[in-house]
PyMOL commands that place a pseudoatom at each C-alpha (Angstrom):
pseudoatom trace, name=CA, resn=UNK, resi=1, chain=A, elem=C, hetatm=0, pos=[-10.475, 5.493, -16.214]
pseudoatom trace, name=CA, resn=UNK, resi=2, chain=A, elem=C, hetatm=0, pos=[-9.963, 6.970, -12.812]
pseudoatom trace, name=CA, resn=UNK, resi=3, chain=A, elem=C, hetatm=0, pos=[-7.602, 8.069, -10.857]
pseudoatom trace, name=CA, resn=UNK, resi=4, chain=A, elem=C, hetatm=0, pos=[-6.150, 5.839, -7.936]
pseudoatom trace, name=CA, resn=UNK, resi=5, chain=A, elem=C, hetatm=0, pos=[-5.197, 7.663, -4.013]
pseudoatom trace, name=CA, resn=UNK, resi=6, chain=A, elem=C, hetatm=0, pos=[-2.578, 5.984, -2.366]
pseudoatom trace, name=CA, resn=UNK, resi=7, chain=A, elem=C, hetatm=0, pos=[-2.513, 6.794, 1.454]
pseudoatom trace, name=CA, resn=UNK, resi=8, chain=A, elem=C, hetatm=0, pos=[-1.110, 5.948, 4.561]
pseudoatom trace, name=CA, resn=UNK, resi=9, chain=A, elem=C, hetatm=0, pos=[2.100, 3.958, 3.086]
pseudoatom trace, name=CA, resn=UNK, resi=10, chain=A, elem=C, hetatm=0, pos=[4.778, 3.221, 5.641]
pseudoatom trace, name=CA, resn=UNK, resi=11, chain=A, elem=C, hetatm=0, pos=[7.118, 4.091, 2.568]
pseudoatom trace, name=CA, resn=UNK, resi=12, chain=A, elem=C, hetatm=0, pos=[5.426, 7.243, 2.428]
pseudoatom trace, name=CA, resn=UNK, resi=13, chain=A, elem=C, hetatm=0, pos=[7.103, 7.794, -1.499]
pseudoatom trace, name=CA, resn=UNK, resi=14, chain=A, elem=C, hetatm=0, pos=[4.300, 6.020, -2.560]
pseudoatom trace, name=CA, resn=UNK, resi=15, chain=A, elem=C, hetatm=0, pos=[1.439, 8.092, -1.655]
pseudoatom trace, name=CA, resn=UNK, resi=16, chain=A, elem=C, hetatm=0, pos=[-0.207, 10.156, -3.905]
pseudoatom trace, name=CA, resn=UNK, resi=17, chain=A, elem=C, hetatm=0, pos=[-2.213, 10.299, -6.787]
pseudoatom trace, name=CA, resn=UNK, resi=18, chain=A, elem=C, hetatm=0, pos=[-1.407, 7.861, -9.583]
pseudoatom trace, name=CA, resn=UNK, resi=19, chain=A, elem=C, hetatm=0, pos=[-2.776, 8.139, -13.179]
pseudoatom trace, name=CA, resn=UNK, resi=20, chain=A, elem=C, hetatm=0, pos=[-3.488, 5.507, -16.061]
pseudoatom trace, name=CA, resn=UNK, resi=21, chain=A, elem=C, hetatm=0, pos=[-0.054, 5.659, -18.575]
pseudoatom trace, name=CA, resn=UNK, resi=22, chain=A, elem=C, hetatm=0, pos=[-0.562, 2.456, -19.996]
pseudoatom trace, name=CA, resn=UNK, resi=23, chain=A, elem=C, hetatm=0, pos=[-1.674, -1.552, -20.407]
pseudoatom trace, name=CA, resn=UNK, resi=24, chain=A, elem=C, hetatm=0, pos=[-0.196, -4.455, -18.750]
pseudoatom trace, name=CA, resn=UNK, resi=25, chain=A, elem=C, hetatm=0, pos=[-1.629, -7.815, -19.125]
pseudoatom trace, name=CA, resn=UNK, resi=26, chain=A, elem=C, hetatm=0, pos=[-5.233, -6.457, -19.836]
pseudoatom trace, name=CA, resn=UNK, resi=27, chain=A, elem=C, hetatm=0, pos=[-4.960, -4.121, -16.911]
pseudoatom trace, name=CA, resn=UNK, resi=28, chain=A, elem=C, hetatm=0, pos=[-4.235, -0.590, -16.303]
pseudoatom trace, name=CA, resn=UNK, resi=29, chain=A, elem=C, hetatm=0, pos=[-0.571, 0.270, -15.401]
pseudoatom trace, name=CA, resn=UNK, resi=30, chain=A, elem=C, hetatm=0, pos=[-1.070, 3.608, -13.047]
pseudoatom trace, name=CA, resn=UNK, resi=31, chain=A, elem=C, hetatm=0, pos=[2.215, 5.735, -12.611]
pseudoatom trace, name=CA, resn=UNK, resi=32, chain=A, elem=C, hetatm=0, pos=[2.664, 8.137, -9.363]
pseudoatom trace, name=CA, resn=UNK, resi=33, chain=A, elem=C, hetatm=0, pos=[1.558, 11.807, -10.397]
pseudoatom trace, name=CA, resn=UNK, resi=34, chain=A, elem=C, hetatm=0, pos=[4.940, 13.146, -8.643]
pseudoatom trace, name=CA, resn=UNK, resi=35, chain=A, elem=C, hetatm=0, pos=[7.126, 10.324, -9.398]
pseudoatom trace, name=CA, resn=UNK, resi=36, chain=A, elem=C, hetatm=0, pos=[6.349, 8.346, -12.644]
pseudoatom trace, name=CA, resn=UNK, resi=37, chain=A, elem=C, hetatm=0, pos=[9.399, 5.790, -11.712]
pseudoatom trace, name=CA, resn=UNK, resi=38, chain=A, elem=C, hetatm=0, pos=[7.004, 4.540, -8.795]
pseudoatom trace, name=CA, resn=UNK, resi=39, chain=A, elem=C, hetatm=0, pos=[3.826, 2.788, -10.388]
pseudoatom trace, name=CA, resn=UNK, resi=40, chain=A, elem=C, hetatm=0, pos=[1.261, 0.213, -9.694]
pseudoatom trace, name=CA, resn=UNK, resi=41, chain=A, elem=C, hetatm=0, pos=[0.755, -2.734, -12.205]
pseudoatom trace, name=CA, resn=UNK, resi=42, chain=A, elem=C, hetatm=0, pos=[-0.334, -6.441, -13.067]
pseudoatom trace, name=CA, resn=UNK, resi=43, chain=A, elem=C, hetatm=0, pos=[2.576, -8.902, -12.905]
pseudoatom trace, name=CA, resn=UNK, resi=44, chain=A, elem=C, hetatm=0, pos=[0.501, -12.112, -11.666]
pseudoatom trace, name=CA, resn=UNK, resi=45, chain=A, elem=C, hetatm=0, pos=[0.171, -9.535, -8.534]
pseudoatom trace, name=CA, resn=UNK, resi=46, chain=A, elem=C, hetatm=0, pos=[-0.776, -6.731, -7.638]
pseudoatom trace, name=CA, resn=UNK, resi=47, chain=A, elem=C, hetatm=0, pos=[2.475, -4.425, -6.912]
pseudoatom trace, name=CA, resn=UNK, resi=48, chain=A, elem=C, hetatm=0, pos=[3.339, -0.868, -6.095]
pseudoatom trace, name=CA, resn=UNK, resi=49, chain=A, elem=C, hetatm=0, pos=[6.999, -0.856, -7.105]
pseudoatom trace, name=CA, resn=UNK, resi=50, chain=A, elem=C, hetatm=0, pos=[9.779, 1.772, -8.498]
pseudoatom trace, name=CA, resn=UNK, resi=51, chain=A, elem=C, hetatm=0, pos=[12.588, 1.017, -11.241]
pseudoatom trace, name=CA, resn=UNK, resi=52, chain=A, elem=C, hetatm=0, pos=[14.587, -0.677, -7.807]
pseudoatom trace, name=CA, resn=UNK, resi=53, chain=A, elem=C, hetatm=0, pos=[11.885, -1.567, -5.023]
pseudoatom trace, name=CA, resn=UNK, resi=54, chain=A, elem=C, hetatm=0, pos=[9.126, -3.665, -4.849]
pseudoatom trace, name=CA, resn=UNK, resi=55, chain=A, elem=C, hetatm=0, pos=[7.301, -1.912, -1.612]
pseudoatom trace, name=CA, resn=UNK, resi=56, chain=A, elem=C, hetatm=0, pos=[3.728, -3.596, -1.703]
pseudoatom trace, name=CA, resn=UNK, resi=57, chain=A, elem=C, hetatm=0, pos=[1.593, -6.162, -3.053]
pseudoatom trace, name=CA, resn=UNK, resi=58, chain=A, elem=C, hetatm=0, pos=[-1.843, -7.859, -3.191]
pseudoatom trace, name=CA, resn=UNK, resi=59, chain=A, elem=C, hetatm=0, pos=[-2.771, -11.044, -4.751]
pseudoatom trace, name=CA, resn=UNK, resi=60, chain=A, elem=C, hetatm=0, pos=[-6.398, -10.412, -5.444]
pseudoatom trace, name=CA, resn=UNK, resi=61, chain=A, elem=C, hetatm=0, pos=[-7.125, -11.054, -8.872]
pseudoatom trace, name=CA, resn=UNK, resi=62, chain=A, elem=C, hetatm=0, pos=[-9.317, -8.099, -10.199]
pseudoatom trace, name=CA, resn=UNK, resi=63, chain=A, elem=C, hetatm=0, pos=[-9.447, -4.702, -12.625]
pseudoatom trace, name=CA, resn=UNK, resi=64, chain=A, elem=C, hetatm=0, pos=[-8.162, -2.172, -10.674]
pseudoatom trace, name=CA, resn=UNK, resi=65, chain=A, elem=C, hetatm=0, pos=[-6.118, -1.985, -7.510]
pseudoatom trace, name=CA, resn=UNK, resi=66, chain=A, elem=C, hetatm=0, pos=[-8.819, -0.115, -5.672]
pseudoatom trace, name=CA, resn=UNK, resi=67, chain=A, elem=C, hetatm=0, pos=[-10.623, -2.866, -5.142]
pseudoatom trace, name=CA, resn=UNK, resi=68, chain=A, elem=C, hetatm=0, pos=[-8.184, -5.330, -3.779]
pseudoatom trace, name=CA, resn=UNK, resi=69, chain=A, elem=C, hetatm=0, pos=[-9.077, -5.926, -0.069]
pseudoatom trace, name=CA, resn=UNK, resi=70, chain=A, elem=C, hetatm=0, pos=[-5.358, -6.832, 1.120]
pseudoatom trace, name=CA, resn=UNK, resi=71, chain=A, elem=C, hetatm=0, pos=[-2.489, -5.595, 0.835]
pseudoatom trace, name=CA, resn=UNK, resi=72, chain=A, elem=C, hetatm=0, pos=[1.000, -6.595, 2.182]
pseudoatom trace, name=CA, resn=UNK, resi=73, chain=A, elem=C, hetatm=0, pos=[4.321, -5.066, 2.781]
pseudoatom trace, name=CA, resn=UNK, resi=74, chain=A, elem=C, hetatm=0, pos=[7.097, -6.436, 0.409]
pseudoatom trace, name=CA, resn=UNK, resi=75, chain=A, elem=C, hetatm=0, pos=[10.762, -6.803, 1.433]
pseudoatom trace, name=CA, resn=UNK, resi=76, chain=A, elem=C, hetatm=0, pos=[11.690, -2.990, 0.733]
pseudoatom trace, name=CA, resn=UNK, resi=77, chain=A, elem=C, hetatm=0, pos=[8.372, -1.595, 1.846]
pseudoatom trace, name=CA, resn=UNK, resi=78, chain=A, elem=C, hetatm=0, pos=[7.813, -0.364, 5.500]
pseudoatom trace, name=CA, resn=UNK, resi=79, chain=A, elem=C, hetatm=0, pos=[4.545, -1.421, 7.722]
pseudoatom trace, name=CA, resn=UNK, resi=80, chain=A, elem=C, hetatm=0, pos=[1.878, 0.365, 7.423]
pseudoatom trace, name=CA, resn=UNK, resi=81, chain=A, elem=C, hetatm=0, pos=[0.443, -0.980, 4.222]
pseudoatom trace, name=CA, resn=UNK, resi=82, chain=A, elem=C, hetatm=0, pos=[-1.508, 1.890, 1.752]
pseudoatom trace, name=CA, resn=UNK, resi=83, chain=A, elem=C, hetatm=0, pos=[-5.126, 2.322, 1.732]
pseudoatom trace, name=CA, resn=UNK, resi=84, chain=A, elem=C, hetatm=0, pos=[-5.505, 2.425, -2.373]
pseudoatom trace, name=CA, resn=UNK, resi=85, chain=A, elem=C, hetatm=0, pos=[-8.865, 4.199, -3.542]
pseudoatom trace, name=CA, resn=UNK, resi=86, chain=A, elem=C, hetatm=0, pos=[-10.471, 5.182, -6.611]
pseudoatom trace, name=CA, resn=UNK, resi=87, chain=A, elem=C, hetatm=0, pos=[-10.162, 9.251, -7.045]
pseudoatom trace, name=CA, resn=UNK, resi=88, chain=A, elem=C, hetatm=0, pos=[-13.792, 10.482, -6.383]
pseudoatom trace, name=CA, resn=UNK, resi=89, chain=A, elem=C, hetatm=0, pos=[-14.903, 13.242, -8.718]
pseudoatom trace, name=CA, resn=UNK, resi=90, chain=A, elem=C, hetatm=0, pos=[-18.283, 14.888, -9.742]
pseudoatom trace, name=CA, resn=UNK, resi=91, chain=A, elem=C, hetatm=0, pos=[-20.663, 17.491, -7.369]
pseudoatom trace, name=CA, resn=UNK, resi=92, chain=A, elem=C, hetatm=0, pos=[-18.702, 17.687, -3.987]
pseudoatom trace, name=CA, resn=UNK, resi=93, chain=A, elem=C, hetatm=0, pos=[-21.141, 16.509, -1.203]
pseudoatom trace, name=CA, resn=UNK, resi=94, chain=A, elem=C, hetatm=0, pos=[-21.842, 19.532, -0.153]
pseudoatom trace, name=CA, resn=UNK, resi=95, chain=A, elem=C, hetatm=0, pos=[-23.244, 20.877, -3.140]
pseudoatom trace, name=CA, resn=UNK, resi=96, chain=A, elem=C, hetatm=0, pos=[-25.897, 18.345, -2.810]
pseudoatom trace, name=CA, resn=UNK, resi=97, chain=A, elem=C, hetatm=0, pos=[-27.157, 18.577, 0.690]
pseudoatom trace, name=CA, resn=UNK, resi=98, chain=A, elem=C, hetatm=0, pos=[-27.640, 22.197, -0.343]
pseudoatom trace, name=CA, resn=UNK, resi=99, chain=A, elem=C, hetatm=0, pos=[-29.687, 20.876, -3.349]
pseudoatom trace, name=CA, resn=UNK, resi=100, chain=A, elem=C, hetatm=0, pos=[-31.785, 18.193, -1.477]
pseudoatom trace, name=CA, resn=UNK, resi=101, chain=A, elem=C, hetatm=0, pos=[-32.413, 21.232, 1.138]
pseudoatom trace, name=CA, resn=UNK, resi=102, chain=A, elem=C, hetatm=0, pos=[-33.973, 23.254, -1.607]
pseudoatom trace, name=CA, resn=UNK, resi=103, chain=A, elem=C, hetatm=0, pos=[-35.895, 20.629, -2.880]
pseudoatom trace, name=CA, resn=UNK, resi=104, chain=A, elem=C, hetatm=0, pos=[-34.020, 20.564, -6.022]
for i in range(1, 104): cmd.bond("trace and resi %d" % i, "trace and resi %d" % (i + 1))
show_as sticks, trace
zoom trace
């Protein structure tokens, strides 16, 4: 499963790269690369939350966090909310154009 990006928090703790460590209500449970007490799981929401703070949420029902389309800021978060993206990986872009120029 991929990788998410969190970016652009208000409670900028919670950017980063976050990485599958388990299964929460037959959904991924994603912990923060540099801080595994901040994570992003299921709980009838949506939430990006540490062992004390709940900072943001989304209510869309759906597999991954990635593809929620809102977000909100929860009573210990700070405005802005995240952008949260799947981690892109494969041929960088660039490595293509230079194919499709050769004809390849």
């Amino acid at each position: 499963m991929a990788n998410i990006i969190v970016s652009g928090a208000g409670s900028s703790e919670v950017n980063g790269t976050y990485a599958v460590v388990d299964e929460a209500g037959g959904k991924p449970v994603y912990a923060n690369n540099a801080n595994s007490d901040i994570v992003i799981e299921w709980e009838g929401a949506w939430l990006i939350l540490s062992t004390y703070f709940i900072y943001y949420f989304s209510e869309d029902d759906v597999a991954t966090p990635d593809l929620c389309t809102t977000w909100g800021v929860h009573v210990d978060g700070e405005p802005p909310v995240p952008t949260v993206t799947k981690e892109v990986t494969g041929v960088p872009k660039h490595f293509l154009y230079y194919a499709r120029m050769r004809g390849n």
